[in-house]
C-alpha positions, 0 to 999 in steps of 0.5 A: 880574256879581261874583256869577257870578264867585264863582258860578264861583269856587266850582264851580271847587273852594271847598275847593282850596288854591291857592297860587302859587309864589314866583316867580309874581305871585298873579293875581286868580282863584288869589289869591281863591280861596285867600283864601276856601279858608283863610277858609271852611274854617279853624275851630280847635276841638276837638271835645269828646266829645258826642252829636249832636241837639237841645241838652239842660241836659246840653250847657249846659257845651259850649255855654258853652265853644264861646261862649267859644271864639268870643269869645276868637277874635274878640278875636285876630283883632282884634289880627290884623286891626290887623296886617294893616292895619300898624297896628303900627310896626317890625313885618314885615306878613302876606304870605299867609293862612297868616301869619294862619292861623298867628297865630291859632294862635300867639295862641289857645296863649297867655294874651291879655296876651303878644298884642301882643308876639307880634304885634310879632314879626311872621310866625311862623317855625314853621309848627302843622298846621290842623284844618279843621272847617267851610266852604262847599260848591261851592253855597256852603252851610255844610257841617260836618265829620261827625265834628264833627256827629256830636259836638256838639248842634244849636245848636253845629254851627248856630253853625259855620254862622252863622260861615260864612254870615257869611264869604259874606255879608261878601265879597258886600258887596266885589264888587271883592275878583274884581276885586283883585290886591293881597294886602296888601287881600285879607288885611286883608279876610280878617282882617275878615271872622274878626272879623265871623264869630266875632262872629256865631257869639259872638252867635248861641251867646250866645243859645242859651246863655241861652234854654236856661239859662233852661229848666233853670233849677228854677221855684221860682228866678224871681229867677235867672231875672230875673238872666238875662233882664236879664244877655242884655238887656245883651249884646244892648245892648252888641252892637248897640252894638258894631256901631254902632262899627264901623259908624262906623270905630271900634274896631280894636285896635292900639298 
């Protein structure tokens, strides 16, 4: 029943941002569609020059600064996702998902040691324009903006979609999110839901990046290639252990 639910969700208008006026109390339908509007479309990244197709020893630097992109963007949602469960003493607590989207913004233009206190600062006041640049389509496919396609190699613009697949994937396993009108547990889950989809478009760029530094690796250099080998073996270890914390209720970041 909560998969035809979101079924008609989405073919109702994925991409529609639906916000209710100050005086309404959100309702069910109108405040999850809004939550999986700002979640599924809402990627902040500039799209550096390129040439779209499979990825090449030349998209090498690209892939490495999407990966690093993916990985800082985690980390804040991680401070964002601690806020949003008023981890934080004395601080005012996001009331809509444009709180979060805008302490993203806010954290991801400054160094990560000024994290906790902007975090302490509570809502931000002054409001930053959003770049859309991947989401779900009304079938609840991963679509990318064309531009950005049209700019980036496979391998980036398919990390794009792993982040969104992940997105459905982590809302179909809280079926009673339809069913929920308390928005301070719908932001908590969106900032949830960022952490575990920057996760996997992180691992799912580690991977690539690793398997194609090893093709234009020169053959007369095995013992870089074997630094390699081991340094991906270890990402993976601490990756699947990561996952094994969380699995357990750990790891939240908060002071």
């Amino acid at each position: 029943m909560w998969r035809q639910k979101f079924t008609r969700w989405v073919a109702s208008g994925f991409s529609s941002s639906v916000q209710p006026s100050s005086g309404d109390r959100p309702s069910s339908r109108g405040t999850v569609v809004a939550l999986l509007s700002a979640t599924l479309l809402l990627t902040l990244l500039n799209a550096p020059a390129g040439a779209a197709g499979p990825c090449t020893c030349k998209d090498l630097d690209k892939i490495k600064e999407q990966l690093d992109r993916a990985a800082t963007s985690e980390e804040i949602w991680k401070y964002i996702f601690a806020w949003a469960r008023e981890t934080y003493r004395d601080v005012d607590p996001p009331q809509t998902n444009d709180d979060l989207n805008q302490k993203f913004v806010q954290l991801k233009n400054a160094p990560a040691s000024k994290w906790y206190d902007l975090i302490k600062e509570g809502p931000v006041k002054e409001k930053k324009s959003l770049r859309k640049v991947a989401g779900l389509s009304e079938k609840g496919e991963p679509v990318v903006d064309e531009d950005f396609q049209a700019s980036n190699c496979d391998d980036i613009i398919e990390a794009e979609k792993e982040h969104e697949r992940k997105h459905k994937e982590f809302y179909f396993s809280f079926p009673q999110v339809f069913d929920v009108v308390m928005t301070s547990r719908l932001q908590r889950l969106r900032a949830e839901s960022e952490v575990e989809s920057y996760r996997a478009q992180k691992t799912f760029l580690e991977k690539k990046y690793a398997d194609l530094k090893l093709k234009c690796l020169p053959k007369e250099d095995p013992s870089i290639k074997q630094q390699l080998q081991n340094d991906a073996a270890q990402r993976e270890r601490l990756n699947q252990a990561e996952n094994r914390i969380r699995m357990l209720g750990g790891g939240a970041t908060g002071k």
